[in-house]
N, C-alpha and C positions, 0 to 999 in steps of 0.2 A: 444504605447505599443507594443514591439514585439511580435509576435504569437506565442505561446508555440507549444513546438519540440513536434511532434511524431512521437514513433518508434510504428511498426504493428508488430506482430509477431504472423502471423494467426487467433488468435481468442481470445487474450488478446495482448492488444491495453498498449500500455504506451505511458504518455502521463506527458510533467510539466506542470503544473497545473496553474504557474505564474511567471511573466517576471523576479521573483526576485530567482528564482527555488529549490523552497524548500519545495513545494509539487510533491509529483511523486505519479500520479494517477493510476493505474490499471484499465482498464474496461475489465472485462470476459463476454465474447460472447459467445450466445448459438451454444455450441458444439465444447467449448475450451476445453484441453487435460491435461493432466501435461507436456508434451512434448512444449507444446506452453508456458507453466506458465513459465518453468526453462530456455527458453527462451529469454522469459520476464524480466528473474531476470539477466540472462550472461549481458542485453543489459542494465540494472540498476545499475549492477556496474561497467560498460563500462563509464555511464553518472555521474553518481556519482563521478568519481577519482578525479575528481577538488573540491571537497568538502571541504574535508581539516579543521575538527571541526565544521562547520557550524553543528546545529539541521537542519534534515529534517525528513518531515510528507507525511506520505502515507494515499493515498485513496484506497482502495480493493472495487468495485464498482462492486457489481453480478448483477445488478438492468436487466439486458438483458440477466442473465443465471437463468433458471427457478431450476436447478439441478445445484449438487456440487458432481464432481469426487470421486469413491471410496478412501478408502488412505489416507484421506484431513489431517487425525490429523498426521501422521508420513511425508506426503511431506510438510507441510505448516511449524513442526517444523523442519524439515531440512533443506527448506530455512529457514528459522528465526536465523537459527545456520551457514551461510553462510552469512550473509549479510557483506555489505564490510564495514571494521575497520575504513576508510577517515572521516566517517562523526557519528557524534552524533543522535539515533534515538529517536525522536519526537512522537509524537502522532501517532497511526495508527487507521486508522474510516473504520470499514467493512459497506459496505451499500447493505443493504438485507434486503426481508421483508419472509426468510427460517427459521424456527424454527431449521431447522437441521442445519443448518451454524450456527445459535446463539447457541446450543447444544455444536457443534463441538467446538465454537470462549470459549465456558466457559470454557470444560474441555481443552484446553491446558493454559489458563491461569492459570487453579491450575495445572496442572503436570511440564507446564515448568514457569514459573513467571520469569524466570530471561533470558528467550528466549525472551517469547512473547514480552513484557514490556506491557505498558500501550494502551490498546485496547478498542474503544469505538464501539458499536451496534449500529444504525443509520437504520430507513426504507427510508429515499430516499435521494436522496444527497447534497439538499440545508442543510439540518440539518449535515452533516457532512459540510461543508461551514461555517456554524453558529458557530459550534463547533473551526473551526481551526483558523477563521479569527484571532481573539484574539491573539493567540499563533504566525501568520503568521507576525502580526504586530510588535509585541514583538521582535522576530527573528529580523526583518528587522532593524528596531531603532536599536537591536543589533551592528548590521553589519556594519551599515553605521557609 
């Protein structure tokens, strides 16, 4: 199996997830920025251009940031409103065990629903695993 690419961009990590690459993981490090997240997202739809319809699924993994940037509901819907058109989006799994990120993660699912899409809460990240395997399989049999 090939070892999944990653790109560093200070203090949110990207990262595909698997060799068939159709999960793009986020991990947020303590004392990541918005400057590092948008980043994060230039170098995501740099990886992504080869997409091309395939579904992909995001991992947002705070599990190693204890805090979440002021701003989070107007930057997080603005990337959400930038992501790039190549590829079809799949499932997104926040994993956090923040009350104020699960807060944040509800109210833009009711102000933007047709940004956000379908966004699942998860406290550690084998259960976002659990949750996507399914869906990763699916895709794959797709494809092939």
């Amino acid at each position: 199996m090939a070892r999944p690419k990653t790109i560093r961009s200070v203090d949110v990590i990207l990262i595909w997830d698997d060799s068939t690459q159709i999960i793009l993981h986020y991990v947020f490090r303590a004392g990541w920025t918005w400057n590092d997240f948008h980043a994060a997202l230039s170098q995501a739809r740099h990886l992504t251009r080869q997409a091309h319809g395939r579904t992909l699924h995001t991992v947002l993994d705070f599990t190693s940031s204890p805090f979440i940037q002021p701003g989070a509901i107007y930057q997080f819907s603005r990337a959400a409103s930038k992501l790039s058109k190549n590829y079809q989006r799949g499932q997104t799994i926040l994993v956090s065990t923040s009350p104020i990120l699960w807060a944040i993660t509800q109210v833009m699912i009711r102000m933007f629903p047709h940004k956000v899409g379908h966004v699942r809460y998860v406290p550690i990240l084998d259960e976002a695993y659990a949750v996507l395997v399914p869906s990763v399989r699916s895709e794959f049999d797709t494809q092939s």
